[in-house]
Steps between C-alpha positions, in 0.01 A plus 500: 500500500839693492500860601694711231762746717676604207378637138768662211354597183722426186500596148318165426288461776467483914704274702422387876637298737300333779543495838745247611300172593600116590449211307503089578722484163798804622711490797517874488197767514389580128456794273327519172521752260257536238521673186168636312560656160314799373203403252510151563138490660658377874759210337793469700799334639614396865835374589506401864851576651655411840430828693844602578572499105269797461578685821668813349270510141522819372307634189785417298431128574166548430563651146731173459225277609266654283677525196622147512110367588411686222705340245390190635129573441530647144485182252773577250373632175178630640418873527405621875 
């Protein structure tokens, strides 16, 4: 289990990132951020990102993140 370190709440929802961790499939220690919408009963999206990628996120990456997971989660033509 991944312990969060780092939380930023955005107009759309929270996004976290994990504490760096190693996997067999990356060279390089691993972050993933995670994006969980508001009203979406605990839905979500992780991207998992080489952790030197994410080392200076700021909240304006994390509004980025969110609005562009949230366009991918909304089915076109569908109320929210």
């Amino acid at each position: 289990m991944k312990k969060i370190t780092q939380t930023f709440s955005t107009k759309q929802g929270v996004v976290t990132l994990s504490d760096p961790f190693f996997t067999l499939m990356a060279d390089q220690p691993q972050v993933e951020v995670t994006y969980k919408p508001n009203h979406y009963s605990g839905w979500g999206m992780c991207k998992t990102y080489n952790a030197i990628e994410v080392s200076d996120f700021t909240q304006t990456c994390a509004e980025l993140f969110a609005c562009t997971a949230d366009s991918k989660l909304r089915l076109p033509g569908y109320a929210a």
